[in-house]
N, C-alpha and C positions, 0 to 999 in steps of 0.2 A: 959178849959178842964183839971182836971188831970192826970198828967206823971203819966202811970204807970213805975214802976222801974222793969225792967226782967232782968236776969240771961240770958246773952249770952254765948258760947261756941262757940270761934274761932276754926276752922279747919286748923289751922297754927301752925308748930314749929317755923316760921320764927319769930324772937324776935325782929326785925326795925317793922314789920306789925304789932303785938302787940304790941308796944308801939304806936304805928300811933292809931291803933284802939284806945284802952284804953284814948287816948288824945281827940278825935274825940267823943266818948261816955260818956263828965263825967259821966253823971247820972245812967248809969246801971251799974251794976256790969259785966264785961268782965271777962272771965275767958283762959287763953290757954286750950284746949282740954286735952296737956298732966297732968294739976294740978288735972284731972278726973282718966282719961284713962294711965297713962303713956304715954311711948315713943309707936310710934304707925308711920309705914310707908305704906305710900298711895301712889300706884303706878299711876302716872298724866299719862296715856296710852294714852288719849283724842288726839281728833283731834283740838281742838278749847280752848278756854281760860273758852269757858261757860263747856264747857262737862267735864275741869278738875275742874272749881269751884265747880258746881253741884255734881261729883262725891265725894270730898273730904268731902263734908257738909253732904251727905247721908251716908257715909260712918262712920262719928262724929256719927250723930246722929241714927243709925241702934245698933250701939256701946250701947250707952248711953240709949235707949232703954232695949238694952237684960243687962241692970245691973240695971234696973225699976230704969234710971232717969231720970223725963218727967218733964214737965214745965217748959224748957228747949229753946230757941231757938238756932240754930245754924247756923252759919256766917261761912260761909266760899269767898276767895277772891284767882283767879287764874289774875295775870296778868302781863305783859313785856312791853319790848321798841321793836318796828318792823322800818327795816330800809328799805323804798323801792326800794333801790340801792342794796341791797344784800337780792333781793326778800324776804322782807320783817322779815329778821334773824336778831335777835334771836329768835321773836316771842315768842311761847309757849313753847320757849328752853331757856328761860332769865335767869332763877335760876341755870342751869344747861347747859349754852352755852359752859364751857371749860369741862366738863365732869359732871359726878356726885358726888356731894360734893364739885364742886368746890366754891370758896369764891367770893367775890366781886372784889378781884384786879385781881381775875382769869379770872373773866368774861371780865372786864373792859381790861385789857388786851389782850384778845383775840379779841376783838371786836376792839382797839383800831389798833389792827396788822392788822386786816381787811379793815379797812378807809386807812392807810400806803400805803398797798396793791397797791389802785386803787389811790393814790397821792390825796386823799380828808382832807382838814384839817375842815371842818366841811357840812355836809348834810342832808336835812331834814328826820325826825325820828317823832311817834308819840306812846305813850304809852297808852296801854289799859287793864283797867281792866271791870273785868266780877266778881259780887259779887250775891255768892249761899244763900240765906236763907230757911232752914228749920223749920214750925210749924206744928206740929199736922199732919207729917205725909205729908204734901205739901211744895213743891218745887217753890220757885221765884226767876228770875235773874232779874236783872237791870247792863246797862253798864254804863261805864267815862270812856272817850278819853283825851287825853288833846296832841298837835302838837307844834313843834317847830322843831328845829335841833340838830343833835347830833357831839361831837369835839373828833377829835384824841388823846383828855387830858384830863387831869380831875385837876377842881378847885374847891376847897373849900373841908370843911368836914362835913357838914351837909347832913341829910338825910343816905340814903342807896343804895344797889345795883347804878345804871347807872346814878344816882342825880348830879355825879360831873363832868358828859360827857354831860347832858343834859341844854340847854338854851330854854325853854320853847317862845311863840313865843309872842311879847309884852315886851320880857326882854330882857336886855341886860348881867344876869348875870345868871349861872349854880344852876340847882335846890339843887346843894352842898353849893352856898353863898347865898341862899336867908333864909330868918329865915321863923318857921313854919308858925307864925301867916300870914306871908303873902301868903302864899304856898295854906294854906288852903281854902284861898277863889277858887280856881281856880285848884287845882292838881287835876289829875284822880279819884286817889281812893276817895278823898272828893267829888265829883261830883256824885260818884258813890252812894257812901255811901248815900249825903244825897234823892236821890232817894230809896237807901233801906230803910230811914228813912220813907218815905212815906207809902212804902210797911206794915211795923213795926206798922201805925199807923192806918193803915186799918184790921189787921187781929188781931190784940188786944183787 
């Protein structure tokens, strides 16, 4: 069969998820939403990880539409770490568990005072994304889970957001010291992803 080559449009300022993506996709061209549209804020209001992916993607692509740029698809990905010892927090609060704008050692940090809290130096955690694709006007989710436990610390510096709190289940080391190529087989958003890849492959 041949690869067609398409023009995505992420619905992410997040610049760790753009480069995951862009790693994940050589062959299309990936574009951030803002290289189009500028700086552009989407209030994630949603109750659920799909209702803010969905949201962010329709809202790209509604965008990009009213400036007539179509042939076009758009990628949008809402997703966190949920802990079910602290009913399931941060959940859909992950990018923004110590406030808004807050950074990663903001999060990691608060989350880390959290486990302190209740005297836990590590507890099961599992991360999940929900990934929005927009064509022609229709809307597809697909999810990836991926379960292990989460540490009162953080090791390593690879990855992003909760990666150097997180020991995936099968390993023995934090999704901060594992390198990508091995990650990929197995992280959430890859799991996800290559189920959107499917989607991708049916409506092309």
């Amino acid at each position: 069969l041949k690869r067609i080559i398409v023009k995505i449009v992420l619905a992410s300022a997040n610049k760790g998820k753009i480069a995951e993506f862009q790693k994940l996709m050589p062959d299309d061209e990936v574009l951030a939403f803002s290289e189009i549209l500028g700086q552009i804020e989407i209030d994630e209001d949603q109750d659920s990880f799909k209702g803010n992916a969905v949201k962010k993607a329709r809202t790209i692509y509604d965008l990009l539409i009213e400036r007539d740029i179509k042939d076009v698809i758009v990628i949008s990905d809402d997703s966190g770490i949920s802990v079910p010892v602290l009913n399931n927090a941060p959940g859909i609060y992950s990018a923004r568990y110590a406030g808004i704008n807050a950074s990663d050692k903001d999060n990691n940090a608060k989350l880390i005072s959290k486990l302190n809290t209740l005297n836990l130096e590590k507890t099961p955690a599992f991360y999940t994304a929900c990934i929005a694709i927009v064509y022609e006007g229709e809307v597809y989710t697909v999810h990836g889970w991926m379960h292990g436990n989460v540490l009162n610390k953080q090791i390593g510096e690879n990855g992003f957001g909760y990666d150097p709190m997180f020991i995936p289940n099968g390993f023995d080391k934090t999704l901060g010291e594992l390198g990508a190529e091995i990650k990929k087989e197995f992280l959430f958003r890859c799991k996800a992803l290559e189920l959107a890849k499917k989607v991708l492959a049916v409506i092309l």
